[in-house]
N, C-alpha and C positions, 0 to 999 in steps of 0.2 A: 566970319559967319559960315557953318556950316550948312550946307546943302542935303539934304538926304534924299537918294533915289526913290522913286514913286515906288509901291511894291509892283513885285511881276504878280501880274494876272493868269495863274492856270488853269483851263478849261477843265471841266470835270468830265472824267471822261465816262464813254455812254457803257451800259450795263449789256455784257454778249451774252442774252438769254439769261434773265432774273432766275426764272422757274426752270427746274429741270422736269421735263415731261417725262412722265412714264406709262403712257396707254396702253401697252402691251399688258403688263403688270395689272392694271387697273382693270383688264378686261377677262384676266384669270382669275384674278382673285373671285371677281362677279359670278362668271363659270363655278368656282368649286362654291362658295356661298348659296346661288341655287342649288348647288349638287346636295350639299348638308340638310338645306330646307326640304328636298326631296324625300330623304332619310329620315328626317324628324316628324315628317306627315307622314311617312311610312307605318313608322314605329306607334305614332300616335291612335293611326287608324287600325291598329294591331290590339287597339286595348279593346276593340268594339266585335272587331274578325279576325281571328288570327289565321284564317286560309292560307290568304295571299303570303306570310312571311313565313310558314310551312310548306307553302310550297317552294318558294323561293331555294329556302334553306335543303329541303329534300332535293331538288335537283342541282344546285351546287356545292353540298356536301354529301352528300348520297348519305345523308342519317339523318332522323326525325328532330326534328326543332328541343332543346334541351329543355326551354323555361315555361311558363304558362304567364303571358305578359298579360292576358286578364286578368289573371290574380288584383293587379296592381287599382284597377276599378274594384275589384272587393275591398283591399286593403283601404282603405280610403272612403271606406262606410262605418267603420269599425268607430264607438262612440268612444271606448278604453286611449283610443290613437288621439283624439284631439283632446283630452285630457290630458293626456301624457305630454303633450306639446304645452297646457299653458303653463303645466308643472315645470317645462324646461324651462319654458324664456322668462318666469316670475321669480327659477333661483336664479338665473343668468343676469336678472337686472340687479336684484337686491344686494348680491354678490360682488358686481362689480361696482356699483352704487356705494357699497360700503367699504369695498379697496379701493377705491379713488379716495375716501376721505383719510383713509389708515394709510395710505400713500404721503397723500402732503401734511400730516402729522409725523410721520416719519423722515419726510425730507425735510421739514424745517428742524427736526431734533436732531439730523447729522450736521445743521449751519448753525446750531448753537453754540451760544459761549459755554452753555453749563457741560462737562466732560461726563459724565453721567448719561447726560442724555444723548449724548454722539453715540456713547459705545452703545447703549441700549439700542440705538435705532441701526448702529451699523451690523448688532448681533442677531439682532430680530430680519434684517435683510441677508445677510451672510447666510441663513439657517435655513429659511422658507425660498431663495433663491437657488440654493445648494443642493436639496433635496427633493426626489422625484414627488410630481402631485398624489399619486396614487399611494405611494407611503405617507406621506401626510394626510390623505382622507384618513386610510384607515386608523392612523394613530389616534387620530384624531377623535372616533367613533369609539375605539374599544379602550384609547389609552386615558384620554382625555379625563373621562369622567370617573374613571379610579384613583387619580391622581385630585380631581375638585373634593372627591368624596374622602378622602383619607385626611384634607387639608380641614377637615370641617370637622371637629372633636362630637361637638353634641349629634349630629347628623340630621337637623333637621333645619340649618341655617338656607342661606341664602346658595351658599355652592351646594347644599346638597341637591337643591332646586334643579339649578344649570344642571347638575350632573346627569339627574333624571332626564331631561329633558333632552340632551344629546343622545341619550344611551336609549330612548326610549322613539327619538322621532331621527329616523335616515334624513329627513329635510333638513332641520337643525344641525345635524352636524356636517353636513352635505357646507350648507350654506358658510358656516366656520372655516371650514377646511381653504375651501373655495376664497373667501374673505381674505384671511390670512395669506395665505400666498397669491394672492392676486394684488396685498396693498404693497408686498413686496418689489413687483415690479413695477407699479404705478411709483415706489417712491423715487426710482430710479428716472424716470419721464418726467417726473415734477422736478428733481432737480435739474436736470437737462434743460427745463423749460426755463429755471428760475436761471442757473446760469447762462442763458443764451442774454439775457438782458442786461444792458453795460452797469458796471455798477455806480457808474457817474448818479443813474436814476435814482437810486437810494442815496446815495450822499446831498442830491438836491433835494429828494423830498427829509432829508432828517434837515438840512438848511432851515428848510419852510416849518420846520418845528413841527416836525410828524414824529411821532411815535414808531419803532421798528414793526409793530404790530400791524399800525394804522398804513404801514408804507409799503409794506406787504400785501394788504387789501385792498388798495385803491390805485399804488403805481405799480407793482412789479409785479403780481401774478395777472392781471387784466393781459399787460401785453405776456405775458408769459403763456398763455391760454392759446395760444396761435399757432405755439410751440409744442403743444401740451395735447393738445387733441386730435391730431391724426393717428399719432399711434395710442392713444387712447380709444380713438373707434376700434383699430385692428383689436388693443384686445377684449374690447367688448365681443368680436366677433368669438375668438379664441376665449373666450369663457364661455360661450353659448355652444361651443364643439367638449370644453371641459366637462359641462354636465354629464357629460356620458357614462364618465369613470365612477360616478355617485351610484349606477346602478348595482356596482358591486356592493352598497352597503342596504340596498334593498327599496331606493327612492325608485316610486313607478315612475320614472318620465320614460322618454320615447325611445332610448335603446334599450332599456329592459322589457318595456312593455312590447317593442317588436321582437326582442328575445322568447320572451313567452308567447306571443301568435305563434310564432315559426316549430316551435316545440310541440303547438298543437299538429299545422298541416305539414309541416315540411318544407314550404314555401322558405327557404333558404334566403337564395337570393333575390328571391323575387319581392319576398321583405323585407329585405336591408337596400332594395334601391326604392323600395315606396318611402321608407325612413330619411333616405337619404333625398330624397326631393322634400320634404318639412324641413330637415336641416338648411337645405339649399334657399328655399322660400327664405323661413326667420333671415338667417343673414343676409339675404338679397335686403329686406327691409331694412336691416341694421345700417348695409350701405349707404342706402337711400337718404336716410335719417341724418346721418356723418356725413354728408355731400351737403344736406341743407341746412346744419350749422353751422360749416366752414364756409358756405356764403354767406351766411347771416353775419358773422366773424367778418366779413371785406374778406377773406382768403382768397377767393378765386371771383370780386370787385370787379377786377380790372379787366376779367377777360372779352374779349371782343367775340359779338354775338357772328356768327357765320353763315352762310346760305348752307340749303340742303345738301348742293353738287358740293360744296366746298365740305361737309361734315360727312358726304358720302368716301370723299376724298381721301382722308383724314384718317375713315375706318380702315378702307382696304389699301391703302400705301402707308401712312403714318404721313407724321408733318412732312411740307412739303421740303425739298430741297432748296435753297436759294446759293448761286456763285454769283458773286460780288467780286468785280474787278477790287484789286486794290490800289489804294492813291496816296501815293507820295510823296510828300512837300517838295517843292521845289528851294533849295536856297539861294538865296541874292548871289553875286556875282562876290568872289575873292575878295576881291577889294571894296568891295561896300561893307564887308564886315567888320 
C-alpha cells in the first residue's frame, strides 16, 4: 500500500503596496485643468466683451488683437446656418444608413458560392475603396447621369428619370456618391464581424435544419453586431465630416453655406471656428448615441460602476497601476515525485 505525502501548505504571500500612488501627478494634472477652465471662461467671456483679451493681447504682444471673437455670437443667429446643419446630418444619416445595408449585401456576395457574385462584390469594393471620395462625387454628378441617359434609347424611361434627378438635385447625387463608397467600407466591418464568429455556429445551426439565410439572421450576424458597431459609429462620425466635400457640387449644408457668410464679411476665421463648434456638437451626439447602444448590446455590461474620487482618478492619471507579488508553486520534495 502506497502512502502519499500530505500536500505542502504555502502561505500566500502579502501584496507590497497593491496601488501605486501618484499624488504628485494628481495634483498637476488638477493645477493645469483649472489652468484650461480659466482659458475657456476667458475666451468665453470674450464673446460678450472683448476688452479684457485686447488688452491682454496688446500688452503681451505689443499688436492689436487679430480676430473679432464676437463675430462668433453673430454667426450663430444666422437662420441659413441651422438649416445648413439639418441638411448635413439628414444626408449624413440617410447615407450611411444606406451603406451599412450595400455593406452587408456586399459582404455576404464575397461569401457566396455563386463566382459571379464574389467578383461583383469584390470589384464594386476594390473601385469605391481605391478611389478618392472627392472624384467619385464629382463623377458621380456630371458623369453619372450621361451615362443612365445614353443607356435609355427612348429617353423618357425610368433612367432617364434617375438621370434628371442627379443632374438636377446636389443632394441626390451628394447622397449617391456618399452611399456608394461608404457601403464599401461597411462591407469590409461586416465581414470582419461575420468572420470573428467561430464557424462551428453555422454548422450547428445548419444541424438544427436552418437554412443558410435563416442562420445568418438569427445566429451569426446578432453576435456578429458587437463586432460590427464600434467602428460602425466611427464612420458614422466620418460621414457627417464627409458632407463637406458635397459642397463643391453646390449642396447648401454648412461648409458652403459658411463659405458664402465669410465671402460676404471677411469673417475668415472667425467663421470656420463657429462652423466648426456645429460640427463638433453633431458628433459629440453621434458619440453619445454609439456609447448607448453598445450598452444596450452588454458591451460595456460588465463594467463596475465607481465613486467620483475614483473616476476623478481615472481622468487625470489613467487606470490605476497595481504590482502584484508573484507566486510560485512550490513542488513536493524529489522523492514524492
Amino acid at each position: 500500500m502506497t502512502i502519499r505525502p500530505a500536500p505542502v501548505d504555502v502561505p500566500e504571500p502579502e501584496l507590497p503596496g497593491p496601488i501605486v500612488e501618484r499624488d504628485a501627478w494628481f495634483v498637476v494634472n488638477i493645477a493645469l485643468t483649472l489652468a484650461g477652465l480659466i482659458v475657456a471662461a476667458f475666451l468665453v467671456y470674450s464673446l460678450f466683451d472683448q476688452r479684457p483679451i485686447k488688452s491682454f493681447w496688446l500688452a503681451t504682444f505689443h499688436t492689436t488683437f487679430p480676430y473679432d471673437i464676437g463675430y462668433l455670437k453673430t454667426y450663430f443667429t444666422f437662420p441659413q446656418v441651422y438649416k445648413a446643419v439639418q441638411v448635413t446630418f439628414v444626408l449624413a444619416i440617410l447615407a450611411q444608413t444606406t451603406g451599412v445595408f450595400l455593406g452587408l449585401f456586399s459582404a455576404l456576395g464575397r461569401q457566396s458560392r455563386i463566382a459571379l457574385l464574389r467578383v461583383f462584390s469584390g470589384l464594386y469594393i476594390w473601385v469605391w475603396r481605391g478611389t478618392p471620395v472627392f472624384l467619385q462625387l464629382v463623377l458621380t454628378a456630371y458623369g453619372v447621369p450621361l451615362i443612365l441617359e445614353s443607356m435609355d434609347a427612348g429617353g423618357k424611361g425610368a433612367l432617364t428619370q434617375i438621370a434628371l434627378l442627379i443632374a438636377t438635385s446636389s443632394f441626390a447625387a451628394g447622397y449617391v456618391a456618399l452611399s456608394l463608397n461608404e457601403g464599401a467600407y461597411m462591407s469590409e466591418i461586416v465581414r470582419a464581424g461575420i468572420e470573428a464568429i467561430d464557424r462551428g455556429q453555422m454548422e450547428a445551426a445548419k444541424a438544427l435544419g436552418m437554412t443558410y439565410g435563416l442562420a445568418m439572421r438569427r445566429i451569426v450576424l446578432p453576435q456578429a453586431l458587437k463586432v460590427i458597431l464600434p467602428p460602425t459609429g466611427n464612420e458614422f462620425i466620418s460621414m457627417l465630416k464627409t458632407t463637406s466635400l458635397v459642397s463643391y457640387i453646390g449642396l447648401q449644408e454648412l461648409t458652403l453655406v459658411t463659405l458664402q457668410i465669410y465671402a460676404h464679411n471677411f469673417k475668415v476665421v472667425e467663421s470656420l471656428l463657429a462652423a466648426g463648434v456645429f460640427y463638433l456638437a453633431m458628433t459629440t451626439v453621434l458619440s453619445v448615441i454609439q456609447a448607448q447602444i453598445e450598452i444596450r448590446l452588454g458591451e460595456r455590461r460588465s463594467e463596475v460602476r465607481t465613486s467620483l474620487a475614483d473616476n476623478l482618478r481615472r481622468f487625470f492619471l489613467g487606470a490605476p497601476q497595481i504590482r502584484r507579488a508573484v507566486t510560485v508553486a512550490a513542488l513536493p520534495p524529489k522523492e514524492h515525485r
